[in-house]
C-alpha positions, 0 to 999 in steps of 0.5 A: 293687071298691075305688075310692079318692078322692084329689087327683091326682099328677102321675103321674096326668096322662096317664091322666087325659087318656085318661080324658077323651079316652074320656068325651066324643066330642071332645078339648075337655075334655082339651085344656080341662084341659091348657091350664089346667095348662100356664096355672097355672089349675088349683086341684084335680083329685081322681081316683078309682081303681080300686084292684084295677084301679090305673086312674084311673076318675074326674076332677074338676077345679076351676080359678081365676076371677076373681070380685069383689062390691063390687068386692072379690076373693073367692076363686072356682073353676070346676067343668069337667069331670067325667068318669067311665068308662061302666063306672063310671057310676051308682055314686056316683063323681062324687059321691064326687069332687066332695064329696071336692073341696068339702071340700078346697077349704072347708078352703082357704077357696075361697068359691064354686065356679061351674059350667056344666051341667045343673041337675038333676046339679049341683044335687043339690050345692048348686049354684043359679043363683040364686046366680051370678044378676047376677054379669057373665059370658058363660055367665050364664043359667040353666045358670050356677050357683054354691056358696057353699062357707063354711057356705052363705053368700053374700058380700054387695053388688053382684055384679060379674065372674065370669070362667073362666080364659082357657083357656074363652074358648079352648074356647068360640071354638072 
């Protein structure tokens, strides 16, 4: 088996929304990820496939935030979702695409990358509450994490607005 990681294509849309709509039990995520690109929210969406198979077998998307500290935008993206095929699971993967994605959204000069999820996965990554600790958003707590993707460095002063596309106010209404 020859998984290789890559930035996704537009060729790549419909099997990504079946990897989605096959990795969790509703179509919250897909429909997630549809709206964003349909809104030009999304960043990055990298995939992992399967070479020998020619099946995408893995997806991680990255989409814009509204993100300021004093009152200054800083460049920010939100982590949602990850899906990875069952058969997949458990052999490195996620981890593969979501370090491919930290490189290339540092290269891009993204400072941090936010994310909502369990601590002990994500923060095997880097990602940290501590870090999106005081930023004003309606996830804050302490599923609420953040990246700071320069070198490790956190902008300095006062932590104002973190806000997701318009697409997850959507996806926690309904």
């Amino acid at each position: 088996m020859t998984i290789a990681i890559r930035p996704a294509a537009a060729a790549d849309v419909p099997r990504i929304d079946a990897l989605l709509r096959g990795c969790f039990p509703a179509p919250d995520e897909a429909d997630l990820v549809r709206e964003l690109c349909l809104a030009g929210d999304m960043v990055l969406t990298m995939v992992a496939e399967d070479e020998e198979a020619g099946e995408i077998v893995g997806a991680v998307v990255f989409s814009r935030m509204a993100v300021s500290v004093n009152d200054r935008s800083v460049a920010a993206v939100a982590l949602a979702p990850i899906a990875v095929a069952h058969a997949y699971r458990r052999q490195g993967v996620a981890d593969a695409l979501i370090h491919a994605a930290h490189e290339r959204l540092e290269a891009a000069r993204v400072v941090l990358s936010f994310v909502l999820g369990e601590p002990a996965f994500y923060g095997r990554f880097g990602y940290d509450a501590a870090v999106a600790r005081n930023f004003a958003s309606p996830y804050a707590g302490e599923l609420f994490m953040a990246l700071p993707l320069q070198g490790g460095l956190v902008p300095c002063g006062v932590r104002d607005a973190a806000h997701h596309a318009l697409a997850f106010a959507r996806l926690s209404a309904a």
